[in-house]
C-alpha positions in Angstrom: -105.6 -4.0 -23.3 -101.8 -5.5 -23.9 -100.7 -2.8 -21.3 -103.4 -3.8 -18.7 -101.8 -7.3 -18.8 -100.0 -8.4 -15.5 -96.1 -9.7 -16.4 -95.6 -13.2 -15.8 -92.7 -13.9 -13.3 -90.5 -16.8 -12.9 -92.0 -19.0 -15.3 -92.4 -17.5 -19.0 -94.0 -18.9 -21.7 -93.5 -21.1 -23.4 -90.9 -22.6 -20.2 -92.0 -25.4 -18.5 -89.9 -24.8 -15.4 -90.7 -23.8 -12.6 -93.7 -25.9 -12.9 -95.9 -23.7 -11.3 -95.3 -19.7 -10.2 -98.2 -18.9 -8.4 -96.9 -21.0 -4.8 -92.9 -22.6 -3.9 -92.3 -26.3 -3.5 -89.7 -28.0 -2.3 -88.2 -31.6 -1.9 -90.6 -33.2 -4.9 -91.6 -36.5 -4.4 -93.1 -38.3 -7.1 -96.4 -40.5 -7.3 -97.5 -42.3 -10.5 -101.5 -43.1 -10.2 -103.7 -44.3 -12.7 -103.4 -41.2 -15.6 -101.2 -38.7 -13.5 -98.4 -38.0 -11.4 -98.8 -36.4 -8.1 -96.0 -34.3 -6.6 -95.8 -33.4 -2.8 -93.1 -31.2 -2.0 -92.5 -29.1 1.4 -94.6 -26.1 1.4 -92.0 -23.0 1.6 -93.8 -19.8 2.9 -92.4 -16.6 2.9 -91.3 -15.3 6.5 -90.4 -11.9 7.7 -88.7 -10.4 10.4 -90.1 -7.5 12.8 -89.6 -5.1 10.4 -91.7 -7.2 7.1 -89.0 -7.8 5.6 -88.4 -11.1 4.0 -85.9 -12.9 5.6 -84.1 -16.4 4.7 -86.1 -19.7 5.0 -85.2 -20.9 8.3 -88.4 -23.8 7.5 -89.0 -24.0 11.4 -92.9 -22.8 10.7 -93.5 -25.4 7.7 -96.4 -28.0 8.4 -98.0 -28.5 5.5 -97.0 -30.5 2.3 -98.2 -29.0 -1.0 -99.8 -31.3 -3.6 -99.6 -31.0 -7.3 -100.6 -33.3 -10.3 -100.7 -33.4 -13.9 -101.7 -35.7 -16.9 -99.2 -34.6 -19.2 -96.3 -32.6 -17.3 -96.9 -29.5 -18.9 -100.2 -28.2 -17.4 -100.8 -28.9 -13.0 -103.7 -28.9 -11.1 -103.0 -27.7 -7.8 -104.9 -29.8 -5.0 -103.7 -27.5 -1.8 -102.0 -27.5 0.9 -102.3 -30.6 3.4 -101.9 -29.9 7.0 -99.6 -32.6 8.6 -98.1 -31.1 11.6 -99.1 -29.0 14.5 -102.5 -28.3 16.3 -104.5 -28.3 13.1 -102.9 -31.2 11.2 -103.5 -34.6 11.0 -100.4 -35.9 13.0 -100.9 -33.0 16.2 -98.0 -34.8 17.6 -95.4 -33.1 15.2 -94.2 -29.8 14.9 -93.0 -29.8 10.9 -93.2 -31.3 7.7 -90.4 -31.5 5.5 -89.5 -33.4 2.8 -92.6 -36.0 2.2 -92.3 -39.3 0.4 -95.7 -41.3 -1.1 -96.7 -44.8 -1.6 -99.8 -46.4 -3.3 -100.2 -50.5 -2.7 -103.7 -52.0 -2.3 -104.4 -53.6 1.2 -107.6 -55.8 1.9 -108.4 -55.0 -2.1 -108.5 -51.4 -1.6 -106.2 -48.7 -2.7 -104.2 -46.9 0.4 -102.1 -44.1 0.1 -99.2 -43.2 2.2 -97.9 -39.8 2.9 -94.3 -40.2 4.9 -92.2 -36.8 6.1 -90.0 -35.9 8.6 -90.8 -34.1 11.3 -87.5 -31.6 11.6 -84.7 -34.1 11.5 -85.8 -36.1 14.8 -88.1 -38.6 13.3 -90.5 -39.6 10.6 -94.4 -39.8 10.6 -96.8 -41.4 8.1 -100.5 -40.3 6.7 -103.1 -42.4 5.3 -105.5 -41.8 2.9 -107.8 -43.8 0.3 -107.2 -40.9 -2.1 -104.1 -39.7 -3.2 -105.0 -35.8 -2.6 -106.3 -36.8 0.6 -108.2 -36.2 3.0 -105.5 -37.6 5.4 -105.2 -39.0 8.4 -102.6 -39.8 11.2 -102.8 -44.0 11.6 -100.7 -44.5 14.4 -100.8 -41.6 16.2 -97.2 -41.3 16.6 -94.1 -41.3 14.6 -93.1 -44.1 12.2 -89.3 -43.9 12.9 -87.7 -42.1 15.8 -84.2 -42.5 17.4 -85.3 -44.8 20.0 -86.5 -47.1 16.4 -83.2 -50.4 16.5 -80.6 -49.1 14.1 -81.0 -45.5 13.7 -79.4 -44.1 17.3 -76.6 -42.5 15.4 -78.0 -40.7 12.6 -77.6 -37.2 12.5 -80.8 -36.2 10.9 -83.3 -38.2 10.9 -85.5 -37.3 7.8 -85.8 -36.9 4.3 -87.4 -40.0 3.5 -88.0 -42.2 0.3 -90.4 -45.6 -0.5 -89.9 -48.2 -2.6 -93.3 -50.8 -2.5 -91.5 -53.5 -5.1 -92.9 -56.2 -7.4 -94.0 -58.2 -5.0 -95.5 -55.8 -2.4 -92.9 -55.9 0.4 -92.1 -51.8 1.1 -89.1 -50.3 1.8 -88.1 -47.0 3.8 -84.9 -45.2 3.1 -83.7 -41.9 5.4 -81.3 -39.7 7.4 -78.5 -37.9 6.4 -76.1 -35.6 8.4 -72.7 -35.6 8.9 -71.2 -36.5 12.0 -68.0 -34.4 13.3 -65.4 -34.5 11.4 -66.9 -37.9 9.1 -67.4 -35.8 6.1 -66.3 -38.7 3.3 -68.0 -41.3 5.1 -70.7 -39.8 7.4 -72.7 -43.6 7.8 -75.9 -41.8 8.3 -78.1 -43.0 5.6 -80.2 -45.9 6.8 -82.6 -48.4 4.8 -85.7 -50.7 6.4 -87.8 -52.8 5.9 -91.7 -51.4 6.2 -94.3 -53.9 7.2 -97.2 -55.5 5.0 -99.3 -52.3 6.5 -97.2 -49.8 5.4 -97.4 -48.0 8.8 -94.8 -50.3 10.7 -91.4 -51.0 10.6 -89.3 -54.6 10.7 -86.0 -55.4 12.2 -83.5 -53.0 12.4 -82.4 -50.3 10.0 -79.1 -51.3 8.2 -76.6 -48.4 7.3 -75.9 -47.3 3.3 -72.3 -46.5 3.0 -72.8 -43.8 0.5 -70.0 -41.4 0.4 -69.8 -37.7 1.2 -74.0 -38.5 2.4 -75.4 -35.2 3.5 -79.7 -35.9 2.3 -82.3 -36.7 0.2 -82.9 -39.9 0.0 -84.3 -41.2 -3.0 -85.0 -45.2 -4.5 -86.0 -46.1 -7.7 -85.8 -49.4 -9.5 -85.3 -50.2 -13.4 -84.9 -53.3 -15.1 -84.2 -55.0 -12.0 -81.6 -53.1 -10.3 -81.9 -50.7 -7.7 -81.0 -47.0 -7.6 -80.2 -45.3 -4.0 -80.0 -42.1 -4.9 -78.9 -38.8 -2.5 -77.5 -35.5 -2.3 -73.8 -35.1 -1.3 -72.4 -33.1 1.2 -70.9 -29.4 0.8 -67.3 -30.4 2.4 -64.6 -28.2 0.8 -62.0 -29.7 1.7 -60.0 -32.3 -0.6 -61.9 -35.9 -1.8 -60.8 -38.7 -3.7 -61.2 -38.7 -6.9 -63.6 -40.7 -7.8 -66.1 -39.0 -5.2 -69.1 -36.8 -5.8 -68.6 -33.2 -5.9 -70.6 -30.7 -2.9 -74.1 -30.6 -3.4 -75.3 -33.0 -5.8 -77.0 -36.1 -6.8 -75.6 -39.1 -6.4 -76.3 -42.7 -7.4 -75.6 -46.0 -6.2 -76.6 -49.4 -7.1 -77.9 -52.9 -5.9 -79.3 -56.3 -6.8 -81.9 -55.8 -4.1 -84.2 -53.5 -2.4 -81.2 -53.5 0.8 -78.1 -53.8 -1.3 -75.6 -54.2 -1.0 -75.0 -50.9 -2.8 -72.0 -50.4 -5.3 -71.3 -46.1 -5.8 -71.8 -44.8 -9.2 -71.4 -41.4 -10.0 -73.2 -38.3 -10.3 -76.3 -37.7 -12.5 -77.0 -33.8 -11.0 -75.2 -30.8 -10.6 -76.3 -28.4 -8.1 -78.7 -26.2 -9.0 -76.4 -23.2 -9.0 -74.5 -24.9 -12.0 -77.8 -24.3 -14.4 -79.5 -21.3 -12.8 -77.0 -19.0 -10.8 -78.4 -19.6 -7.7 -77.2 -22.7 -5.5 -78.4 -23.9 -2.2 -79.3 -27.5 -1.1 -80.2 -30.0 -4.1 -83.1 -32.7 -3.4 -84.6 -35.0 -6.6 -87.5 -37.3 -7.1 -87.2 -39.9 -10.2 -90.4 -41.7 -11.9 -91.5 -42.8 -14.9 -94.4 -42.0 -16.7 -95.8 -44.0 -19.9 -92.9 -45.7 -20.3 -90.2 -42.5 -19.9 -87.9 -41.6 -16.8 -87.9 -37.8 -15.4 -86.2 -36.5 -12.9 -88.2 -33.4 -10.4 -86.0 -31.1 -8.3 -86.2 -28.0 -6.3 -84.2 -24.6 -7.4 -84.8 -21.0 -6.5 -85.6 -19.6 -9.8 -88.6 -18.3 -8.8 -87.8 -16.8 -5.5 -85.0 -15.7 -7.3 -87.0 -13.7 -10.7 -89.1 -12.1 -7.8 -85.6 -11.0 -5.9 -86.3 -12.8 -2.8 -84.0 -15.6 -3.1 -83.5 -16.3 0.3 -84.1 -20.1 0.5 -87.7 -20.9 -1.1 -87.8 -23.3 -3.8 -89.9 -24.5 -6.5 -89.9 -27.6 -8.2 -88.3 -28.4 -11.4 -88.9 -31.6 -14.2 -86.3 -32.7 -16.5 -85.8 -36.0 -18.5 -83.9 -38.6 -16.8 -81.8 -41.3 -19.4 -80.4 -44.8 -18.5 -77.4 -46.2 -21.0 -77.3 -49.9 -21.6 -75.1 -50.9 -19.2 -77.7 -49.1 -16.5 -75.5 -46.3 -15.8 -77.3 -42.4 -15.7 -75.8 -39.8 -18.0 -75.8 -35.9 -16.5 -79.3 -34.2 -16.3 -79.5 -31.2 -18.4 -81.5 -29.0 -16.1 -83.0 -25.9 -17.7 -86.0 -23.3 -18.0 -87.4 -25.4 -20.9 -88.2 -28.6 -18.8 -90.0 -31.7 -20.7 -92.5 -32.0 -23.5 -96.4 -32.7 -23.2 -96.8 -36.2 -23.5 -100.5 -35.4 -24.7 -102.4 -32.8 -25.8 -105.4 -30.9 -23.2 -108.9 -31.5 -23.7 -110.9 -28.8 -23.2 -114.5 -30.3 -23.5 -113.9 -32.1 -20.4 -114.6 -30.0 -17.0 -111.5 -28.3 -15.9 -110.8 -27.6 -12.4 -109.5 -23.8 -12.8 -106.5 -24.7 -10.3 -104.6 -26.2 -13.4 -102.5 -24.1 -14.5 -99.8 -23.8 -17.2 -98.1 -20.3 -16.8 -100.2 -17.8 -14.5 -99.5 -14.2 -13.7 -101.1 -12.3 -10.3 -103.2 -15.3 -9.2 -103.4 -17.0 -6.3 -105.6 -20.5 -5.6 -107.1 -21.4 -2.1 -108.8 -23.8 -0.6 -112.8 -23.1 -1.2 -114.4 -22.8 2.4 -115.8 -26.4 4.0 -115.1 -27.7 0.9 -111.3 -29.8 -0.6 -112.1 -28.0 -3.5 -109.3 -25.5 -4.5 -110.3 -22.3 -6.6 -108.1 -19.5 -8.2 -108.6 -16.0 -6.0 -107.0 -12.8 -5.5 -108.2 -11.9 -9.5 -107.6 -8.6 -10.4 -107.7 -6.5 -13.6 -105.2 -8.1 -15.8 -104.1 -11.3 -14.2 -104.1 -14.6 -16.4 -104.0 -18.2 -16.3 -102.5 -19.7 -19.4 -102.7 -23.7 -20.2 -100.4 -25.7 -23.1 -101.3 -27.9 -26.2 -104.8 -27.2 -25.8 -106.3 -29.4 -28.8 -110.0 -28.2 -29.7 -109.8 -30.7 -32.4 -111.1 -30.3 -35.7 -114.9 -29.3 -35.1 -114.0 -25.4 -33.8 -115.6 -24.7 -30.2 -118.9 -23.0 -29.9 -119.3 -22.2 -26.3 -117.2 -21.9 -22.9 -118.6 -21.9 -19.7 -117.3 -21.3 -16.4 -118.3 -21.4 -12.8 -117.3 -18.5 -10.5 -118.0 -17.1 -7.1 -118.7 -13.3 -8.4 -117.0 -10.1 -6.7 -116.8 -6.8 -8.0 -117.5 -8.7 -11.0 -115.7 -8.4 -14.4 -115.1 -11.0 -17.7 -112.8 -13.7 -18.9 -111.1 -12.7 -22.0 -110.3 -15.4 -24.1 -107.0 -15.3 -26.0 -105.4 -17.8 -28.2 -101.0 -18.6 -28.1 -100.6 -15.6 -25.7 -102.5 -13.6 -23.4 -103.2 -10.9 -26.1 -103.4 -12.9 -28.6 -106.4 -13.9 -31.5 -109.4 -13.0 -29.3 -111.9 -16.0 -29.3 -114.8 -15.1 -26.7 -115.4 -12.6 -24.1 -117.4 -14.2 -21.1 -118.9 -11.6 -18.8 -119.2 -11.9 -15.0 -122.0 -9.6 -13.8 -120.9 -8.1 -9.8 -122.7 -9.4 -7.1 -123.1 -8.5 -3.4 -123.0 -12.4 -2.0 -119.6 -14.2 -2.3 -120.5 -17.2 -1.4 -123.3 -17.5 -4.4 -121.9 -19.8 -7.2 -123.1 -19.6 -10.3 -122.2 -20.7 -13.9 -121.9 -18.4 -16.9 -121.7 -18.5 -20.8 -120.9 -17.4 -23.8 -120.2 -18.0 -27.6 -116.7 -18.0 -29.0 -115.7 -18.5 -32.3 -112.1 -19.6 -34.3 -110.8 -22.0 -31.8 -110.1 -25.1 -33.5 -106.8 -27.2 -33.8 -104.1 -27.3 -31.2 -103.2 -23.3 -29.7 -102.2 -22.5 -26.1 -105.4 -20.7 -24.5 -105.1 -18.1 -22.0 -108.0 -16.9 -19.9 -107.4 -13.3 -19.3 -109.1 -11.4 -16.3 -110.4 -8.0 -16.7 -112.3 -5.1 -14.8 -112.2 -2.6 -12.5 -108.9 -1.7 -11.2 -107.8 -2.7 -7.9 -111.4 -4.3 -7.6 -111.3 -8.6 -6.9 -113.0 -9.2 -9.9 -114.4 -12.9 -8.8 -112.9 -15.9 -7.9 -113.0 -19.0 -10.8 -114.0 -22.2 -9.5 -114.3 -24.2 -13.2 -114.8 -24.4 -16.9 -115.3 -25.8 -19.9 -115.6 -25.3 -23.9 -118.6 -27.1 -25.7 -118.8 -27.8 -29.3 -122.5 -27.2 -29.5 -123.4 -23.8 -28.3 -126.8 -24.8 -26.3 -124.7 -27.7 -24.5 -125.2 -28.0 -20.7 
């Protein structure tokens, strides 16, 4: 059986980065809703050239945004792709997606969500939705922020944006980056606005932010009452004065107010070749979470464990610190990422898209549906999932919901994929893929806190089926 089992790659238990290994993601963007976080990040796809072979990310073909979420930063449920650009998105006006930003504020007493992104670097667009994993839709028709837009003719790119909504519900829209010919210590493309009470306007006329050595990635986040501008430095090699950020990483600046003025800080992140031998651009999210700051970021580990790192990304979550004096020591970035901030109940219905560590699955989007399912399972694929706490009463039953192939079962394994052996749940073949049905079985010795790893198994090179849900019940007749 243990030689059957497919290797993980890229993210190895018990690692919490990459957060996911089963899809890339790029330029994280953080949304803190209700219980959970939500992370959009660009949705880097593999291309190739006439020949198959992968070539670098040139990100010309990205228009979809990727959605992620999680309730304790250690296990993610995957809610799919979104399509926001081209003839089958929601905004057909635009040609890509890049680099998304979210806001949640209630208008009319309703909760609205806002999806911005840039569409290439010559403008912005916004989604709507009344859900944060969608569905979305395009309310204006048009882009937000283009260069015709007071204030933003000289920008060089005109993308990568962030959102602040503050205290008192007046939103903010920071962007751009670039650096003019020759301008490298002081480019003067970063630009900051005002958004209107909708959310899909903008007021007045954008004001620059004279960060130094700008090249991206904006980012805004507010603590204690002073305001972080946030943004990735430029990769000039040439000399700088000291004092300045180094190439390639994350800066910080500081204000009294949403618009500054802004006094320069420091740096709180090395590129991500510094931590895992693999540079390329650097572009954060920060947020907190129950009362604790993280930090999410894009590096090519992934790409580069599968030896294709040519410019796709995945995202990254490290802890974030603030001293006294509001100042923001160096992020240790690593493999190890952050702790569970709560343990994973397993008596409530799981979607089978969340994921802690995975090896040989993939998850689509279930036809006519927003539901998204784990496919492509094969003899020996897993899904594993952290700090599963069956409590003190041991589990009598698991059940699970699949769309049967070739058929096969779901091993169940306790702290790795071959370990303690807890329940075997069989998945009889069947001749209709589109028939969903729900199946059960017994399992025994799973009590207290373990990881849990469903392991796939069956015929080779046969889909075995493709896992929709499940669930563990205490009581073994339990619907």
């Amino acid at each position: 059986m243990e030689n059957l089992l497919k290797q993980a790659t890229g993210k190895l238990p018990p690692a919490g980065n990459p957060l996911v290994a089963h899809r890339y993601g790029a330029d994280p963007y953080a949304l803190v809703f209700g219980d959970r976080v939500y992370l959009y990040m660009t949705n880097d796809a593999l291309e190739y050239d006439e020949n198959g072979v992968i070539k670098e990310n040139t990100y010309s073909s990205i228009n979809k945004i990727a959605v992620i979420s999680s309730a304790d930063l250690v296990n993610w449920t995957d809610h799919g792709e979104i399509a926001v650009a081209g003839p089958n998105g929601a905004a057909k006006w635009a040609t890509q997606s890049w680099a998304p930003a979210a806001a949640h504020k209630v208008i009319g007493g309703k909760d609205t969500f806002f999806l911005y992104f840039a569409n290439n670097a010559s403008g912005i667009g916004v989604l709507s939705s009344d859900s944060p994993v969608g569905p979305w839709v395009d309310p204006i028709g048009e882009a937000l922020i283009l260069r015709s837009t007071p204030g933003v003719e000289e920008v060089t790119w005109l993308f990568d944006p962030a959102v602040l909504v503050d205290d008192d519900g007046n939103g903010y829209i920071y962007f751009g980056g670039g650096v003019p010919e020759g301008e490298y210590a002081e480019p003067g493309t970063a630009r900051m606005m005002r958004l209107g009470d909708d959310m899909i306007s903008v007021a007045g006329t954008a004001e620059v932010i004279a960060a130094p050595f700008m090249f991206e990635d904006a980012g805004i986040h507010k603590r204690d009452g002073l305001y972080y501008f946030t943004y990735c430095s430029n990769f000039y090699d040439g000399e700088r004065p000291e004092g300045s950020p180094p190439a390639g990483e994350i800066a910080y600046m500081t204000g009294s107010t949403p618009m500054g003025p802004w006094t320069y800080q420091g740096t709180m992140l090395r590129n991500p070749g510094h931590f895992f031998g693999v540079s390329g651009n650097n572009h954060h999210a920060i947020f907190q979470f129950h009362g604790e700051w993280y930090i999410a970021y894009h590096a090519q580990t992934l790409s580069k464990a599968q030896g294709i790192a040519n410019g796709y990304r995945s995202t990254h979550l490290n802890r974030l610190f603030h001293e006294k004096d509001g100042s923001i020591p160096h992020v240790e970035a690593d493999y190890s990422g952050v702790q569970p901030i709560s343990r994973f109940n397993p008596y409530q219905n799981v979607q089978a898209v969340t994921i802690g560590w995975s090896a040989g699955i993939k998850t689509e989007r279930k036809p006519g549906s927003q539901e998204q399912i784990v496919t492509d399972i094969h003899n020996g694929d897993w899904i594993g999932l952290s700090g599963v706490d069956f409590g003190d009463v041991p589990a009598a039953a698991f059940l699970a919901t699949v769309i049967s192939l070739g058929g096969g079962s779901i091993k169940l394994h306790l702290d790795h994929p071959a370990g303690p052996l807890i329940g075997v749940l069989t998945v009889p073949a069947c001749g209709e893929p589109e028939l969903q049905s729900q199946w059960r079985t017994e399992v025994s010795g799973a009590d207290g806190v373990h990881d849990l790893y469903l392991v796939f198994t069956g015929p080779e090179e046969a889909k075995l089926f493709e896992l929709v849900s499940w669930q563990f019940s205490n009581r073994i007749h339990a619907s």
